[in-house]
N, C-alpha and C positions, 0 to 999 in steps of 0.2 A: 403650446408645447414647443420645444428646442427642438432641434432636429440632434443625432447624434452625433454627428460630423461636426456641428458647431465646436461641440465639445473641446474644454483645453486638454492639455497631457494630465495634468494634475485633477481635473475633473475624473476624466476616465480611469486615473487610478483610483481615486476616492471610488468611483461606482464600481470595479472590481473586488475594492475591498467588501463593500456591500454585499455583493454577491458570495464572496467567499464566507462572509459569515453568515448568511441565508443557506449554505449548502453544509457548510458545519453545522449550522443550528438544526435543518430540516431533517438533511440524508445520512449524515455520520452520526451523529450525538445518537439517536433511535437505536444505531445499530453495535455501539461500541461495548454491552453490557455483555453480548451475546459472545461477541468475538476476543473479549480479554476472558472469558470463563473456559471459551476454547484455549488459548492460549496458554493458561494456568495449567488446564491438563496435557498441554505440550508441556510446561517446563516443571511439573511436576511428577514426568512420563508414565503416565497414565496411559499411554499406547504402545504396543509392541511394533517394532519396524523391520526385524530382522529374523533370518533363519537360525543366526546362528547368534550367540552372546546373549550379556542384559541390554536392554534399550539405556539405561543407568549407565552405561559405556560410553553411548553417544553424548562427544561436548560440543559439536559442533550439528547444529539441524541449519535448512534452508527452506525459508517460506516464500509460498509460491500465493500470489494473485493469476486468477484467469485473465489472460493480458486483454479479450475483445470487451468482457466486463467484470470490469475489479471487483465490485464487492458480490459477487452473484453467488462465487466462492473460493475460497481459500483452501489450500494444502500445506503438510510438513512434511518431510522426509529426511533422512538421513544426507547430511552438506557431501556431493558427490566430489568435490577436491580431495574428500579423505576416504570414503565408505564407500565402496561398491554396491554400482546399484543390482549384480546378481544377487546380492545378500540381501535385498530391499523386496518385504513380501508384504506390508503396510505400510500406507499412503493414508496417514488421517485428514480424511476436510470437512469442511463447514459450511454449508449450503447456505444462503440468506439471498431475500430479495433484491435484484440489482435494483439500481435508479434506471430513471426511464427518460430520454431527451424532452419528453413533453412536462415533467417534472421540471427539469431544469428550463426550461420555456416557461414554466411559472414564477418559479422565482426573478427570472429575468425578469420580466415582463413586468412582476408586481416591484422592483425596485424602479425599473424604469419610469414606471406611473408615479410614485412616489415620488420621486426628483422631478416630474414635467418633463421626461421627456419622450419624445415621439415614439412607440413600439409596436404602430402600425404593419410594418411591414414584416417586422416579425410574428405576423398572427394571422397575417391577408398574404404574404406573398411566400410561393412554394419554395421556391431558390432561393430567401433570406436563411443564416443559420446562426443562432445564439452565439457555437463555435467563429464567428465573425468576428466577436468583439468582446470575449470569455472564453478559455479554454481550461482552468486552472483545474478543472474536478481530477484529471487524474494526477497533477503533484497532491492533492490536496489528502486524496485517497491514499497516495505513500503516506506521507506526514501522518496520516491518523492510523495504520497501521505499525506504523513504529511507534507511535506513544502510544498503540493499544498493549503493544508486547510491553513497554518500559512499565506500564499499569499493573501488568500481570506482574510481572517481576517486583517490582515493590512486595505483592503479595505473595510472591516464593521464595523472594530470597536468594532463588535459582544463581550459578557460575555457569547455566547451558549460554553458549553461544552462537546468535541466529542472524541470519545473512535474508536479506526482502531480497525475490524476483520476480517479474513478471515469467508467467507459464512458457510464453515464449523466448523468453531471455533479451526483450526489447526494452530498453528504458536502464540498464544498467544494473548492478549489484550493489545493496546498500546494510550497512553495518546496522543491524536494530536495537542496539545500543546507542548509536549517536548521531543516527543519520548521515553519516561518513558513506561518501559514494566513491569506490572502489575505482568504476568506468569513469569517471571524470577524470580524477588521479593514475590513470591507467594503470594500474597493481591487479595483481589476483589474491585470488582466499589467501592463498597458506605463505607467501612472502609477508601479506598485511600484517597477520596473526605472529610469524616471526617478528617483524618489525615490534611489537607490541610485546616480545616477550613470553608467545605461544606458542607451545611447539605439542600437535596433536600426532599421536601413533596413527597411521594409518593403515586402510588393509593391504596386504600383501599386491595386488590387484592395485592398487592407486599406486605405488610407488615404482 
């Protein structure tokens, strides 16, 4: 067996691609049926969020990932750049099973066997960590909740417009329309949305 370190640049990207499509294939694919049928009834608002109005008001929602584990569950609420969150008395989410490191310790492990290479020490030694030489699962987990929403939308039809956060607001705000990151470009919500030719009422309270 190769030792990992032998490895060239181009090697270790080839064996990340591997891994990335062992964790799309294993851990997302399983759970995407679940969480575009939620999303359907976000953008078909099948949920009430407010005290006051029709939720049918709301053009702008923001979905939230639990930032310590992405898919364990998800929320929507009313995009706080425009809607007060006094007005905000529903918080729909979606409970599902996160992944588990020793999960991703298999997939690793079984692509690494497969190529010949050494994955001893990630199986024998306590202080080895797959995150060493893999870390992709949480872009990976954005990527597939924006195309689980673009999924939904195909099937709604929907003009609601939804912004990805992590719960902590770590990692950036991203357009779920086109995976357009907001934190990269440094812009905020409602300049973006001007830029674009959107111009949302907001409540009394935001402006």
């Amino acid at each position: 067996m190769r030792e990992y370190d032998s490895l060239s640049s181009k090697e270790i990207e080839n064996l990340e691609h591997e891994i990335d499509l062992e964790f799309q294939s294993k851990i997302l694919k399983p759970r995407e049926k679940k969480i575009v049928d939620f999303l359907v009834k976000v953008q078909n608002c099948e949920f009430e969020y407010r005290t006051t109005g029709d939720t049918k008001e709301i053009k702008v929602i923001s979905l939230y990932y639990y930032a310590r584990s992405p898919l364990s569950f998800i929320f929507v609420q009313p995009c706080y750049a425009f809607y007060s969150d006094s007005k905000t008395i529903n918080r729909p989410e979606l409970h599902s099973d996160d992944y588990t490191y020793e999960e991703l310790e298999k997939i690793a492990v079984e692509i690494l066997a497969k190529n010949n290479i050494d994955y001893t020490e990630f199986t024998e030694d306590d202080e080895a960590e797959i995150y060493d030489f893999w870390d992709n699962d949480y872009s990976l987990v954005k990527s597939f909740l924006i195309e689980c929403w673009n999924k939904a939308k195909s099937i709604t039809q929907t003009k609601l417009i939804g912004f990805l956060d992590a719960s902590d607001y770590s990692g950036g705000t991203y357009d779920l329309d086109n995976g357009y990151s907001l934190f990269d470009n440094k812009i905020e919500i409602e300049p973006y949305l001007k830029n674009k030719g959107i111009i949302i009422i907001k409540d009394k309270e935001r402006i």
